[in-house]
C-alpha positions in Angstrom: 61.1 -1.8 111.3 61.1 -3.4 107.9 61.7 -2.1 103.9 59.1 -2.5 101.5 60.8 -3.9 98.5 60.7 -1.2 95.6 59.9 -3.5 92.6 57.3 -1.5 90.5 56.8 2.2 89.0 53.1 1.9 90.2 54.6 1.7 94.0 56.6 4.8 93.2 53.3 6.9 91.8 52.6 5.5 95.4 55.3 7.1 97.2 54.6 9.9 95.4 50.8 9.9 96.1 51.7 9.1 99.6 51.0 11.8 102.4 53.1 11.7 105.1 57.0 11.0 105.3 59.3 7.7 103.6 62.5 7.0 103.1 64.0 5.3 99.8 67.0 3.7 100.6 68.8 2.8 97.1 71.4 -0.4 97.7 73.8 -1.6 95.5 74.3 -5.3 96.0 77.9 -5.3 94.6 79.3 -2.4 96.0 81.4 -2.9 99.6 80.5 0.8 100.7 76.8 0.3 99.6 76.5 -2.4 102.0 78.1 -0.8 104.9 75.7 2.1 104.2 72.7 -0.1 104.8 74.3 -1.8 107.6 74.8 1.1 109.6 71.6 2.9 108.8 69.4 -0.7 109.4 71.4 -0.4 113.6 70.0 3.1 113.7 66.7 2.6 112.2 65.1 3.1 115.5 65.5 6.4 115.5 62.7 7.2 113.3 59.5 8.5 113.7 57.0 5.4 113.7 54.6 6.8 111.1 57.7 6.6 108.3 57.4 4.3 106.0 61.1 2.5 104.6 61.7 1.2 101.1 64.0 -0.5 99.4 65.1 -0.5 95.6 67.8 -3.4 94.5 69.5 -1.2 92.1 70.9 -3.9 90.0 67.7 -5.6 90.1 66.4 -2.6 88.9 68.1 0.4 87.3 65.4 1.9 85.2 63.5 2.3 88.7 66.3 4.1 90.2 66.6 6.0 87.1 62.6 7.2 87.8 63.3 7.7 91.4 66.0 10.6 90.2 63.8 12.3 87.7 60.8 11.8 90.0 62.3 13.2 92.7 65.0 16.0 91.0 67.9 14.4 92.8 71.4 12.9 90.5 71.8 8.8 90.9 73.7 8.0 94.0 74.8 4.5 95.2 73.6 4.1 98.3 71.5 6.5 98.5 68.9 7.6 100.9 65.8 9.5 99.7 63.6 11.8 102.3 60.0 12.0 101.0 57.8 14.2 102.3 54.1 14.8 100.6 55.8 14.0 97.7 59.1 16.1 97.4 61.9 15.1 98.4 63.5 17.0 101.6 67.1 15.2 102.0 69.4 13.3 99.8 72.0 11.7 101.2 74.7 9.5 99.7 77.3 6.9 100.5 78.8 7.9 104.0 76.6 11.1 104.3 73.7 8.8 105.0 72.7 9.2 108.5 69.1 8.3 110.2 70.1 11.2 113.4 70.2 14.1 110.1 66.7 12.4 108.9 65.6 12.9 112.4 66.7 16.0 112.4 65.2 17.4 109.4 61.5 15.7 110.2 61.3 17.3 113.7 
């Protein structure tokens, strides 16, 4: 599996649009626990359904996206975060070591 980089509002109207499920992963690149986050959810990856899609957003790179993504998506800024979409709501909101691809499984089965 790979991300799609988040770098745009237009690719959030996208997600948004989007039938089907993704996942927004939310990364801080200066934070220890952030990094550990994506590290452990990148080995387990494989878990998921094929059909979902994965993004990324840098957060430092980009704040006022994260800031959309929260309003978008009626959730409070977490870093990491991880975003369940599906049809356009999201379904799970998981943060720092909550963050687990088996309850993402879980909730799209």
């Amino acid at each position: 599996m790979n991300w799609t980089l988040i770098e745009s509002a237009d690719q959030l109207e996208n997600i948004k649009q989007k039938a089907g499920k993704s996942i927004i992963f939310k990364h801080s690149t200066r934070c220890s626990i952030s990094m550990m986050a994506k590290k452990r959810f990148e080995l387990e990856w494989d878990m998921l359904p094929k059909d979902v899609s994965l993004y990324f957003l840098d957060l430092i790179k980009h704040r006022e996206l994260s800031n959309q993504i929260a309003a978008d998506f009626h959730v409070h800024h977490q870093s990491p975060q991880m975003l369940l979409i599906q049809n356009g709501e999201c379904i799970l909101d998981q943060s720092h070591g909550e963050i687990s691809v088996e309850e993402a499984v879980s909730v799209l089965v």
